[in-house]
C-alpha positions in Angstrom: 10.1 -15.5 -20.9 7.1 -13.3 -20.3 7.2 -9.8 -19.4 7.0 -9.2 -15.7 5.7 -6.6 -13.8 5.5 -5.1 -10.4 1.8 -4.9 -8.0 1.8 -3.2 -5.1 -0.9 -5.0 -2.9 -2.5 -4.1 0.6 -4.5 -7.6 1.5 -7.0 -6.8 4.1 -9.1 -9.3 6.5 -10.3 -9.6 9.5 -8.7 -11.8 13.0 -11.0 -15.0 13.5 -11.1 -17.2 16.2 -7.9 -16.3 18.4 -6.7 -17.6 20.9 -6.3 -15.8 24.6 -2.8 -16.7 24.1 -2.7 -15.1 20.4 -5.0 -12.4 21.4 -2.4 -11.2 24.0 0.5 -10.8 21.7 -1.6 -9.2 19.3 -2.0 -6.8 21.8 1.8 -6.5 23.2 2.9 -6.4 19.9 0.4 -3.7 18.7 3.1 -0.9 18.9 5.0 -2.5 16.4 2.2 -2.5 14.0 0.6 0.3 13.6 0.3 3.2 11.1 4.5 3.9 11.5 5.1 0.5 10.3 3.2 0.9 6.6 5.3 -0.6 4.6 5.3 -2.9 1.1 7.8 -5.6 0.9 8.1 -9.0 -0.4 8.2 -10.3 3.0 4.9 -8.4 3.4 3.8 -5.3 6.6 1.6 -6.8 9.6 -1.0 -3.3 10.6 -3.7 -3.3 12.5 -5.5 -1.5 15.6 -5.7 -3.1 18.9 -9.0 -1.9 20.2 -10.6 -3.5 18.9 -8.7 -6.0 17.8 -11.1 -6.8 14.6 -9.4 -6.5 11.2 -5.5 -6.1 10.1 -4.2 -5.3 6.4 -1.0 -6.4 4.8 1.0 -4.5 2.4 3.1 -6.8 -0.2 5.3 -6.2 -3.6 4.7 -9.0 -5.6 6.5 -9.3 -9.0 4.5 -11.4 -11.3 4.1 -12.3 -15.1 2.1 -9.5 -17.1 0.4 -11.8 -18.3 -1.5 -13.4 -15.1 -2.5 -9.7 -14.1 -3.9 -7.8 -11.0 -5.7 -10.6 -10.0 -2.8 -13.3 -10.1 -1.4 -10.9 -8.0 -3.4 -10.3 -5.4 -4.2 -14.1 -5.0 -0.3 -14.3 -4.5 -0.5 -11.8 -1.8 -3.5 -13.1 0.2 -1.7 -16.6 -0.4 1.2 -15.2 1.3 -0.7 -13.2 4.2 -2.4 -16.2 5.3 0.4 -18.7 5.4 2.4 -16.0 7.4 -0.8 -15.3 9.9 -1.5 -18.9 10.4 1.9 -19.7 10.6 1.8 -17.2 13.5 -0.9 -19.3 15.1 -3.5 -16.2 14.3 -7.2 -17.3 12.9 -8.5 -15.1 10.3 -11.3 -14.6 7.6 -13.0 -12.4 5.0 -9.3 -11.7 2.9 -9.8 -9.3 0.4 -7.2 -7.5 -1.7 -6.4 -4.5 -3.4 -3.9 -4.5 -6.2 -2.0 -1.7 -8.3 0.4 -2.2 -11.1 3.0 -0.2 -11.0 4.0 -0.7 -14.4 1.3 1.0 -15.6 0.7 3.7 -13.3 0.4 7.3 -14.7 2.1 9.5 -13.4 1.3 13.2 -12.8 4.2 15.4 -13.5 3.8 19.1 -13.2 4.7 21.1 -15.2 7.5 23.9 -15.3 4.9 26.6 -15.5 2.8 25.4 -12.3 5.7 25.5 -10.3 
């Protein structure tokens, strides 16, 4: 078994196409989506700002082989966001994603004398 390693990945994109109906629960939902509700998960964070109602980003932890990389990775996430959105009834385009491995992050640590 391969090694396996953890991305942290915001997926952004923008709505396309919605519907008046799918428009309008954008909207009421918006308070639940916003900057307070930042979050990465497996299950993946809904964000976005409802004037204009334009683009949204997802935020996801996926756990993936070394091997396949960032870019396995973030096509794992933006496969995720859009089954989730569409599942929703929501239209969208234009995903992109962002990807960092946490596995391999450096980490800053300061030292006892700049304290």
């Amino acid at each position: 078994m391969s090694e396996q390693h953890t991305y942290r990945v915001i997926v952004r994109g923008t709505w396309d196409g919605l519907t008046e109906e799918a428009r309008a629960r954008l909207l009421a939902e918006a308070a639940d989506h916003g900057m307070a509700s930042m979050r990465f998960s497996e299950e993946g964070s809904l964000s976005y700002e409802p004037a204009p109602l334009k683009h949204f980003s997802m935020r996801y932890v996926v756990v993936s082989d070394a091997a396949d990389g960032e870019e396995m990775a973030g096509a794992l996430a933006e496969d995720r966001a859009e089954t989730a959105l569409r599942a929703l009834g929501y239209g969208l385009r234009d995903l992109r994603s962002t990807v960092t491995d946490l596995d391999t992050m450096k980490i800053n640590r300061k030292s006892a004398s700049r304290r």
